[in-house]
C-alpha positions as CSV (number, residue, x, y, z in Angstrom):
1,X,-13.8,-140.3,59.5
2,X,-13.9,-141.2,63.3
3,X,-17.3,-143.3,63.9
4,X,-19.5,-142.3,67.1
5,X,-17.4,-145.3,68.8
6,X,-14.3,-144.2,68.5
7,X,-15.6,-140.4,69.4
8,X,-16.9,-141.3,72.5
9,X,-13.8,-143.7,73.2
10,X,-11.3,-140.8,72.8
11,X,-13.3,-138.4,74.7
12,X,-13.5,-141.0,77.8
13,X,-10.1,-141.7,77.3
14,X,-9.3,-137.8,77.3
15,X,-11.1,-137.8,80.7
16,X,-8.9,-140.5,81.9
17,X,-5.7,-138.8,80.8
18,X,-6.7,-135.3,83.3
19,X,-8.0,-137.0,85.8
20,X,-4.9,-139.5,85.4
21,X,-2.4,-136.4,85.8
22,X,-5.0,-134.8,88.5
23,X,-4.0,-137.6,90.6
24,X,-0.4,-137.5,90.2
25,X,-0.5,-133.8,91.1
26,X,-0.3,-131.2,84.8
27,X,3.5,-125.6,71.7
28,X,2.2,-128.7,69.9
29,X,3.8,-137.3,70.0
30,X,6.6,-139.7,68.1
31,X,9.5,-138.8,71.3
32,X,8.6,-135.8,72.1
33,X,8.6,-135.3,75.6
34,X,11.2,-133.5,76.8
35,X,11.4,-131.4,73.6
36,X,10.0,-127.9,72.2
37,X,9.9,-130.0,68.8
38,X,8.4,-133.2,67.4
39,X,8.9,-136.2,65.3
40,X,7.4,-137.0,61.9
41,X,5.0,-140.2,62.8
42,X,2.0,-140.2,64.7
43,X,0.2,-142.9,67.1
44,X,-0.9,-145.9,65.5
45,X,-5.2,-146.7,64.7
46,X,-6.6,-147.2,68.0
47,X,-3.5,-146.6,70.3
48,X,-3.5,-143.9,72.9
49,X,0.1,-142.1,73.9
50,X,-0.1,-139.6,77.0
51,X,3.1,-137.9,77.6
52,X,3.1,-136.7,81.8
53,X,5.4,-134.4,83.3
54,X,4.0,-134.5,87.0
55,X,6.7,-131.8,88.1
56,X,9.1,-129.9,86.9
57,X,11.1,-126.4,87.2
58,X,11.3,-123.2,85.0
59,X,13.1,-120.1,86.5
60,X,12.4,-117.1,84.2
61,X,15.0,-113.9,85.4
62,X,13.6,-114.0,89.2
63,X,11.0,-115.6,88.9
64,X,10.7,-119.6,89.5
65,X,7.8,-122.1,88.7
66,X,6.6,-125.4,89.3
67,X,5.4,-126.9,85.8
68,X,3.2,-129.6,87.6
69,X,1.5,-131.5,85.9
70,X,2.3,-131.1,82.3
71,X,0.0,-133.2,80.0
72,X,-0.1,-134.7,76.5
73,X,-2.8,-136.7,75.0
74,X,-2.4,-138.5,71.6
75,X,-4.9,-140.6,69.7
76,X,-4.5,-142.7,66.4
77,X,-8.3,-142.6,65.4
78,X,-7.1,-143.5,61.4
79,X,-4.1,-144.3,59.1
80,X,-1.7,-142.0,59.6
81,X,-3.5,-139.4,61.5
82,X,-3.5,-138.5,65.3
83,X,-5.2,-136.1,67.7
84,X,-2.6,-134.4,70.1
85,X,-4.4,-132.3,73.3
86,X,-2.4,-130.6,75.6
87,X,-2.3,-128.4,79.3
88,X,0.0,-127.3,81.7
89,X,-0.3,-125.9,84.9
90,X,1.9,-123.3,86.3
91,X,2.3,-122.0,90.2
92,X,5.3,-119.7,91.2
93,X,7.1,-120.6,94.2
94,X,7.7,-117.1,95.0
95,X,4.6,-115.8,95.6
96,X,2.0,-115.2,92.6
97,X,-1.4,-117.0,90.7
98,X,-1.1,-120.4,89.5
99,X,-2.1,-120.6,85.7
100,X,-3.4,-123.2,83.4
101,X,-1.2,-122.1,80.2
102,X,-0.2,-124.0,76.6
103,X,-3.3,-125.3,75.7
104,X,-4.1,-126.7,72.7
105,X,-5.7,-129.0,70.0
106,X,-3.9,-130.5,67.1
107,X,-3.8,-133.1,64.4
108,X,-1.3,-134.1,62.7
109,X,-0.7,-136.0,59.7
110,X,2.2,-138.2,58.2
111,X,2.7,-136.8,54.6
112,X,5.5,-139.4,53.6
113,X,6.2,-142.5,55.4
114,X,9.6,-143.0,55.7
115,X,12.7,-144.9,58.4
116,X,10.2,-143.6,61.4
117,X,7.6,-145.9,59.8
118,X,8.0,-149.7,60.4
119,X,8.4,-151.2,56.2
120,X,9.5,-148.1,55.0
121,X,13.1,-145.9,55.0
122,X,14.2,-142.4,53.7
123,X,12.4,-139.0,54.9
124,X,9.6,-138.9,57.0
125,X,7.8,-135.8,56.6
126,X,4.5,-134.7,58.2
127,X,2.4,-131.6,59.4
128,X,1.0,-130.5,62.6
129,X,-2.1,-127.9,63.3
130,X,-4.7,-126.7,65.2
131,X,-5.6,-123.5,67.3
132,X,-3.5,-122.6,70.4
133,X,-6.5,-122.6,73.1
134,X,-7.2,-119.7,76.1
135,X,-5.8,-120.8,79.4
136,X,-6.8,-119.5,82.7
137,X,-4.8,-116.7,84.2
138,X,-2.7,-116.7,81.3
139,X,-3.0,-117.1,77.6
140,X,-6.5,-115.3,77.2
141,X,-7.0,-115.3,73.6
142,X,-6.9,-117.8,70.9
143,X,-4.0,-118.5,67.7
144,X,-3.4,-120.7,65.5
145,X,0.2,-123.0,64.8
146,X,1.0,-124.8,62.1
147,X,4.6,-127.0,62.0
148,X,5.8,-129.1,59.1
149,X,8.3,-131.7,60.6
150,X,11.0,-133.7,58.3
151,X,12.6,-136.8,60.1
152,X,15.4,-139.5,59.4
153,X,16.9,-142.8,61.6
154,X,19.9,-144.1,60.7
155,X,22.1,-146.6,62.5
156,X,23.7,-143.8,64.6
157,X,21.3,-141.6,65.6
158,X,18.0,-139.5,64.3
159,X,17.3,-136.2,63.4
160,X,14.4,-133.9,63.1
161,X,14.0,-130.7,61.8
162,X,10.9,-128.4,62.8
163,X,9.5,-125.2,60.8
164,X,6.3,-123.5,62.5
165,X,4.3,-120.4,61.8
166,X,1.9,-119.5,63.9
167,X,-0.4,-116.7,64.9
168,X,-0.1,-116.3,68.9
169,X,-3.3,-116.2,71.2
170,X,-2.4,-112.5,71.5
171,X,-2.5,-112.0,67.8
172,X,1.1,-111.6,66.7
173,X,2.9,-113.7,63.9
174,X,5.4,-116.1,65.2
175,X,8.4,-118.1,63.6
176,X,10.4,-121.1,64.8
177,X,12.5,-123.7,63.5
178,X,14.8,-126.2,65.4
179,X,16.7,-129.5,65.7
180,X,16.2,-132.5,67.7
181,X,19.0,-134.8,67.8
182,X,18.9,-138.4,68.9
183,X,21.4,-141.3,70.0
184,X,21.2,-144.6,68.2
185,X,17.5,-146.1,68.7
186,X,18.7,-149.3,69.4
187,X,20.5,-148.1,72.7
188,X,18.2,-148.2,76.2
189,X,19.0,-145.3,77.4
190,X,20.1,-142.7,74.6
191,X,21.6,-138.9,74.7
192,X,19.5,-136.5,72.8
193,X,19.9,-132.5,72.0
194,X,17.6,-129.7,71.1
195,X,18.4,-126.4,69.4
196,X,15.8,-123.9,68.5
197,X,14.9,-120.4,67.2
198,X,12.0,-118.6,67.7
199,X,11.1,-115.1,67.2
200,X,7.7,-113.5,68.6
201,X,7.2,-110.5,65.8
202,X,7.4,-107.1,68.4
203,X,7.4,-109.4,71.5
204,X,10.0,-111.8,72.2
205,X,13.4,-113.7,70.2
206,X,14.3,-117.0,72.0
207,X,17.4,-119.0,71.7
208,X,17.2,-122.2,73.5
209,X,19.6,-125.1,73.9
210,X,18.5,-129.0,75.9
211,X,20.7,-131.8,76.7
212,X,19.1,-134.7,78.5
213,X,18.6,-138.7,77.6
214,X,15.7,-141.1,77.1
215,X,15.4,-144.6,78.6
216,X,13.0,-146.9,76.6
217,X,11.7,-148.5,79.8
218,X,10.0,-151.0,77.7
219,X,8.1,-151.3,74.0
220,X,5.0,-149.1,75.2
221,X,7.4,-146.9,77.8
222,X,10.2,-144.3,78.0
223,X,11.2,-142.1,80.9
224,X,12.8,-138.8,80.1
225,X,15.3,-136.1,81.9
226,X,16.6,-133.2,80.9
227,X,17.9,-129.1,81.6
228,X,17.4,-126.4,79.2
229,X,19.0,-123.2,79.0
230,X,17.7,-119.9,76.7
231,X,17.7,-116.6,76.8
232,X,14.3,-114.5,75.8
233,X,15.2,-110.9,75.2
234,X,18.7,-111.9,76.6
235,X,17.5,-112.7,79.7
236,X,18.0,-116.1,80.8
237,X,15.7,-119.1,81.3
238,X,16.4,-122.4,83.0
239,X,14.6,-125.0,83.0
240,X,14.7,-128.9,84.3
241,X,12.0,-131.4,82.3
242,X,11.5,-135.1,83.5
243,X,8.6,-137.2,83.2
244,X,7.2,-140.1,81.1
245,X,5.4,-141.5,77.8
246,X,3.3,-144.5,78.2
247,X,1.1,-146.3,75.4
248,X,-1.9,-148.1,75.4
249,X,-4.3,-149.5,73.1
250,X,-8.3,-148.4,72.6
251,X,-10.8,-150.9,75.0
252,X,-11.2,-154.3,72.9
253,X,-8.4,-153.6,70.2
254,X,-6.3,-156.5,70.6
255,X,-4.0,-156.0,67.5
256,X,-0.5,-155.7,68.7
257,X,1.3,-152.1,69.2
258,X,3.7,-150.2,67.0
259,X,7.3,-151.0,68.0
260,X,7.6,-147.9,70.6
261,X,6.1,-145.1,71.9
262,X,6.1,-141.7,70.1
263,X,6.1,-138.0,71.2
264,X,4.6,-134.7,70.4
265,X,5.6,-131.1,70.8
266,X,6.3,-130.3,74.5
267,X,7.1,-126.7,75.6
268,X,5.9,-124.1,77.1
269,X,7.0,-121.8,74.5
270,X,3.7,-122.7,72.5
């Protein structure tokens, strides 16, 4: 259980993380900023991950947006188990109300250690949850999501496969499932790829392709870039993602990170 310490720590720290992407101008973290998917692992005890997007563009048919900022806010508060928070702000730059959309609370949990895990190889599998939040201007009502998430490293690359159900904050059932590919880990700056399905039961069907690359800055930093292309009802939706993930560890922790920053679920199709 998280003591009254670390409760009040990670709501200062969530503080920190708005008022952090406040100043730079923003569905349900193990990489993963710039995707629509995630990663089996989860921050370690006591670190922090916030994932920032401070602007980025998504044209929709006519209609074009600024996604600025976009933020992510992980916490480690016990052994194998994180808390992922999430907002976006939308404004069109054609003429329209700017929205607070894809909000969210979520743990997730590492089922199975596996190669993700420093010690231990094979399948990493874990789960993701928590009710999709009301926005303002958009996304009135409340749902729920629920993703199970099945990773594997290798020398060459990494893959991880996504399945989600989830009931949407308008109350209609809601099916995904997708692909994250990755360049070899060891490489600074490596190519990674995004496929994904999802279908909106009487509402929407999205196919949705991104290509873009990931530059581990350092241990505790990565920057990100990349475009996506889908089509939602067959009409099409572009998209250009870059921002960053930075790590940190709880006040008075001193014990030393987990080799790299993780990443959570990233897009606005949540």
């Amino acid at each position: 259980m998280v003591s009254p310490g670390n409760l009040i720590a990670l709501l200062g720290l969530t503080g920190a993380a708005v008022m952090v992407a406040i100043g730079a101008g923003l569905r349900p973290a193990s990489a993963y900023r710039p995707f629509d998917g995630t990663d089996a692992a989860v921050a370690g005890v006591n670190e922090v991950e916030v994932e920032l997007q401070p602007a980025g563009w998504l044209r929709t048919g006519p209609q074009s947006n600024l996604v600025a900022p976009f933020v992510v806010y992980n916490y480690g508060f016990a052994e194998r188990w994180e808390v992922v928070l999430q907002t976006s702000m939308l404004t069109p730059l054609t003429g329209g109300q700017a929205s607070v959309a894809a909000n969210g609370a979520f743990l997730k949990y590492v089922i199975l250690p596996g190669s993700l895990q420093e010690g231990h190889s094979g399948l990493s599998i874990a789960t993701e949850f928590g009710p999709l939040l009301p926005g303002i201007n958009a996304d009135r009502g409340t749902g729920f999501a629920w993703a199970g998430i099945v990773s594997q490293r290798w020398d060459w690359g990494t893959a991880h496969f996504n399945v989600e159900a989830n009931l949407t904050r308008d109350q209609h059932g809601e099916a995904f499932t997708g692909v994250i590919l990755e360049g070899p880990f060891s490489w600074k700056v490596r190519p990674v790829a995004e496929i994904f399905y999802d279908k909106v039961w009487t509402q929407t069907e999205t196919r949705s392709v991104l290509l873009g690359a990931i530059w581990q800055v350092d241990h505790d930093l990565s920057l990100d870039a990349a475009f996506r292309y889908a089509t939602v009802n067959g009409r099409a939706v572009n998209e250009i993602r870059a921002g960053l993930t930075f790590a940190f560890k709880e006040g008075g922790d001193n014990t030393p990170m987990k080799p790299a920053v993780t990443f959570s679920n990233w897009g606005l199709s949540r």
